[in-house]
C-alpha atoms as a printed R data frame, in Angstrom:
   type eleno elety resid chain resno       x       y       z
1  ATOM     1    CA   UNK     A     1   4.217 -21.262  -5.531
2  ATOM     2    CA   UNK     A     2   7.954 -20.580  -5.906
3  ATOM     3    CA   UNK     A     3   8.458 -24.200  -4.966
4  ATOM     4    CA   UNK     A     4   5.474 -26.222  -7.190
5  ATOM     5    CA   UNK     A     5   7.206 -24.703 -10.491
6  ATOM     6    CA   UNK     A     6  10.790 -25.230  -8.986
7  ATOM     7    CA   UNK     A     7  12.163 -21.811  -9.220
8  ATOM     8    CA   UNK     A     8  13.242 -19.408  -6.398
9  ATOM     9    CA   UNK     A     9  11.094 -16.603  -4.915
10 ATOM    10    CA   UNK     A    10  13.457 -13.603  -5.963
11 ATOM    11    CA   UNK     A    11  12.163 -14.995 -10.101
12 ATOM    12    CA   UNK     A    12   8.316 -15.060  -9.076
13 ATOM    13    CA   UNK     A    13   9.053 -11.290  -8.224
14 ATOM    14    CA   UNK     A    14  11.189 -10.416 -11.190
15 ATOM    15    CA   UNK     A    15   8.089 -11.884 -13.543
16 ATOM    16    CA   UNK     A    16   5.281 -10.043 -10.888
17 ATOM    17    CA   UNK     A    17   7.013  -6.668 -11.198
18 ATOM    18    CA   UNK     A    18   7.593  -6.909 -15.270
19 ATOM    19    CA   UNK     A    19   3.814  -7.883 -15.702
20 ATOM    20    CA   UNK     A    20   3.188  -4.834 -13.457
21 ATOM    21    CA   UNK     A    21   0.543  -7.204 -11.475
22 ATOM    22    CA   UNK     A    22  -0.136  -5.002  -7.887
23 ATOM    23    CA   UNK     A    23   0.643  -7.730  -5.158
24 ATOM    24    CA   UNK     A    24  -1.422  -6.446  -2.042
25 ATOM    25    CA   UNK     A    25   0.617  -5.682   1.210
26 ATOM    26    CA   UNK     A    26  -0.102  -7.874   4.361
27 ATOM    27    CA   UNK     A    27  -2.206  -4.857   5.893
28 ATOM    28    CA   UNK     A    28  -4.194  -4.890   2.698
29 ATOM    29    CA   UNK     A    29  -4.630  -7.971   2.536
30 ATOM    30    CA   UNK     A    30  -6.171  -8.100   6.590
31 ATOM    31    CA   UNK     A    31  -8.804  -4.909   5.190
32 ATOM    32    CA   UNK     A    32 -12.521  -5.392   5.102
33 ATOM    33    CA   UNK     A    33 -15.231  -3.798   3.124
34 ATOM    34    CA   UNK     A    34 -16.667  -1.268   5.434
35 ATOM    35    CA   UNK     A    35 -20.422   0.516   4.945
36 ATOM    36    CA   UNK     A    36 -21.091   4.229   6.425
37 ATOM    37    CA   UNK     A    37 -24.973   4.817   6.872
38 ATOM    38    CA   UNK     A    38 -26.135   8.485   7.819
39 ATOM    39    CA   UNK     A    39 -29.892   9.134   7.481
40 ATOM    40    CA   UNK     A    40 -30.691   7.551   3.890
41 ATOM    41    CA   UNK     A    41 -26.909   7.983   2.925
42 ATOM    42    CA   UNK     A    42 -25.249   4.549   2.500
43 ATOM    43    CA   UNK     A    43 -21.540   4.586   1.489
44 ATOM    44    CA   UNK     A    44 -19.170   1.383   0.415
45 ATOM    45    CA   UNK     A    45 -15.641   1.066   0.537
46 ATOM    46    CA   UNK     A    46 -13.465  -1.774  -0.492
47 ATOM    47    CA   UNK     A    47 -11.665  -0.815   2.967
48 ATOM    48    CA   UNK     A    48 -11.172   1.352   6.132
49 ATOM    49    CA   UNK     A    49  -8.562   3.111   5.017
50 ATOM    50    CA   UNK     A    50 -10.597   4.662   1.678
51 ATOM    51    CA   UNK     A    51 -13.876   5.868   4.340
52 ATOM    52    CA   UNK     A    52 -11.184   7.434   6.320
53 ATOM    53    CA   UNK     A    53  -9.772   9.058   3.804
54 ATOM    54    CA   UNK     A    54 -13.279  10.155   2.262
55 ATOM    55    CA   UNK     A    55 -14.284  11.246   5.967
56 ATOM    56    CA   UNK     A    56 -11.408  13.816   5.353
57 ATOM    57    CA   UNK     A    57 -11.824  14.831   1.793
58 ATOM    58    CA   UNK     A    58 -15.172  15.627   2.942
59 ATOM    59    CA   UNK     A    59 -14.425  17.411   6.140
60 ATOM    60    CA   UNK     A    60 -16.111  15.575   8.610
61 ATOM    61    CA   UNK     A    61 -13.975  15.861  11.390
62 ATOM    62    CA   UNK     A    62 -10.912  18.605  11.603
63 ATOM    63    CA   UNK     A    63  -7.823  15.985  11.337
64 ATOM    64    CA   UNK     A    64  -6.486  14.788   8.572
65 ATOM    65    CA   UNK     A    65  -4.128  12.323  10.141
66 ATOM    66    CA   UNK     A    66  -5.143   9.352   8.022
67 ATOM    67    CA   UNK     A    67  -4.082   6.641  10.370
68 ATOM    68    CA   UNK     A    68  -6.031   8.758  13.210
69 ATOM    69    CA   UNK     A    69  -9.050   8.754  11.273
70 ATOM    70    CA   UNK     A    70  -9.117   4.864  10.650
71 ATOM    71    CA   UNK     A    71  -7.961   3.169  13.965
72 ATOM    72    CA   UNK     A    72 -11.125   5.874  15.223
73 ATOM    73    CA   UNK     A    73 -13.333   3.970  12.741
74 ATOM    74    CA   UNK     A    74 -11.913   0.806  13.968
75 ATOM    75    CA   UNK     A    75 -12.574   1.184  17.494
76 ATOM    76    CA   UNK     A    76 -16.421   2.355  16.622
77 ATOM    77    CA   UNK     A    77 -16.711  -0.647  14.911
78 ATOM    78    CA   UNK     A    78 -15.903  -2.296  17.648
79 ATOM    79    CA   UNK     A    79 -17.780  -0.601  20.176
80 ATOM    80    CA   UNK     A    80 -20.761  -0.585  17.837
81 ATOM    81    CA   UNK     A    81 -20.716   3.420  18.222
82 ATOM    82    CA   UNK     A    82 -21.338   6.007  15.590
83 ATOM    83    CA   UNK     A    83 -18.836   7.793  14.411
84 ATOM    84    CA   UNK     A    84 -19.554  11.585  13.349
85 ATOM    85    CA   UNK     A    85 -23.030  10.531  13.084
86 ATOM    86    CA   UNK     A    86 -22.317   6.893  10.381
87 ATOM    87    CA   UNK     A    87 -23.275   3.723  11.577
88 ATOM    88    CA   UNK     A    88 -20.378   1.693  10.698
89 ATOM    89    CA   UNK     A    89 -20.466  -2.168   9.672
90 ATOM    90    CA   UNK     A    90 -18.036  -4.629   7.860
91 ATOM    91    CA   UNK     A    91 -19.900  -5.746   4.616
């Protein structure tokens, strides 16, 4: 973008950062919507990381390594496996 309005990158971020307009990281920006479905309990989240941490906040398993919780959610995912008793999908 930097280049179609002919100024350099470090002025796009001056401008971004005085606006206060939240640029999303390259991990959030790879994050899917995830659903959690227990019984006739469905749960959305804009991303992994948010179920994990509401899998903690709500005590559903004894950890509350964050980064623990999701990369367990991942790999259910993958496996198509339940995890503490959710069914877990990308939306």
């Amino acid at each position: 973008m930097a280049e179609e309005i002919g100024c350099d990158h470090s002025t796009i971020d001056r401008i971004l950062n005085e606006s206060g307009v939240h640029r999303f990281t390259q991990a959030e920006q790879k994050e899917q919507a995830i659903r959690l479905v227990r019984k006739d309990d469905i749960y959305e989240f804009a991303t992994v990381t948010e179920a994990a941490q509401w899998i903690i906040d709500n005590k559903y398993c004894a950890t509350t390594n964050l980064k623990n919780v999701r990369r367990m959610m991942q790999e259910r995912i993958r496996l198509n496996k339940t995890y503490f008793d959710f069914e877990l999908s990308y939306i």
